[in-house]
N, C-alpha and C positions, 0 to 999 in steps of 0.2 A: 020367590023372587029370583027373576037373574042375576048372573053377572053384571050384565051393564047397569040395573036397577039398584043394585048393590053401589055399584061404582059411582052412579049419579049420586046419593044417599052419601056416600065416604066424602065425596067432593063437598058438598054440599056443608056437610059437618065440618068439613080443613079450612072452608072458608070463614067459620067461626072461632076457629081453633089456631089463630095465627100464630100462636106460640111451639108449633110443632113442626119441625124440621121436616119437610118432605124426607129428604135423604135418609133421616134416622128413624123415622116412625116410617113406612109404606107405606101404601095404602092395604096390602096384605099383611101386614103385619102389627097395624094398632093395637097398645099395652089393652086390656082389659080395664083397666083403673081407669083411664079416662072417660068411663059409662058409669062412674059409680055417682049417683047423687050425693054429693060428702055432705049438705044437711040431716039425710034421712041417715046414710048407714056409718060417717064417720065421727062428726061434729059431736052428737049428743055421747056417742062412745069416751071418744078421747076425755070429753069432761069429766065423765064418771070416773076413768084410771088418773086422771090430774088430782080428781078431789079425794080419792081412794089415797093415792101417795100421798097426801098432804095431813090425812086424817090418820096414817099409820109412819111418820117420816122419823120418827124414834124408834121404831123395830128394827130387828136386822133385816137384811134383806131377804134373807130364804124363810123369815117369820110372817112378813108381810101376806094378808091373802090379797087375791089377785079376784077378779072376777069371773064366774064359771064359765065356758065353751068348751067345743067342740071342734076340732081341725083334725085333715086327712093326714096320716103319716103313712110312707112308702117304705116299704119292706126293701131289703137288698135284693127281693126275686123279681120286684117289680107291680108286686100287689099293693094295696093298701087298706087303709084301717082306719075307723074313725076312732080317736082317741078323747079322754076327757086332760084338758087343762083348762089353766088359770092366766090370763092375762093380767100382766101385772108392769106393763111400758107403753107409750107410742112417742113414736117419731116422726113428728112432721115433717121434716126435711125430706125422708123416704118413704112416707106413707104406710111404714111399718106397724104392727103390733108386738110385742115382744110375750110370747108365749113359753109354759115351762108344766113339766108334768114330772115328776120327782119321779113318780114310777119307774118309769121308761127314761128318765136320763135326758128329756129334751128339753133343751132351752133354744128355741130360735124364734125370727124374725118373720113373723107371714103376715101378708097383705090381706084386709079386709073381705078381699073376696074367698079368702080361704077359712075362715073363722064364724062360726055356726053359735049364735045364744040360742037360751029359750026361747027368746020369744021373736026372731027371724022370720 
């Protein structure tokens, strides 16, 4: 594809997409998350961590499991590493997961397209 074929295609989409500020979104610059199908890859997720927290909402919280993935963690050199955590939050507001791997010290917030299950 070109450029301009590209560009027809971007437009084309803003036109459906009228809740997206030209100024803040470009047209070089469109988030990623707004290609994510949220039936297929968020909706049935979130449910599972809502009914996971509800089914465990008497544990402490670092006793709670969390659901098993997979997400890229970046090294201070600039490489990176797939690691194994646990999802164990979402946040609709930000379209967050809230992921934590005890090992390694990580608890943060990554966006669906960063977070790898089995069965992906």
């Amino acid at each position: 594809m070109k450029f301009a074929d590209c560009k027809v295609a971007i437009d084309f989409a803003r036109h459906h997409l009228t809740h997206l500020d030209p100024v803040v979104f470009r047209d070089d610059n469109l988030p990623l998350e707004l290609f994510l199908d949220y039936d297929r890859w968020i909706k049935s997720f979130a449910r599972e961590i809502r009914d996971l927290r509800a089914d465990n909402e008497l544990r402490e919280e670092h006793e709670q499991p969390g659901i098993p993935a997979t997400t890229d963690y970046y090294l201070r050199d600039g490489s990176k590493t797939s690691i194994d955590v646990f999802v164990h939050d979402y946040d609709p507001i930000q379209a967050r997961f809230l992921v934590r791997n005890e090992e390694m010290g990580v608890l943060a917030w990554r966006s669906r397209l960063f977070i790898r299950r089995e069965d992906d």
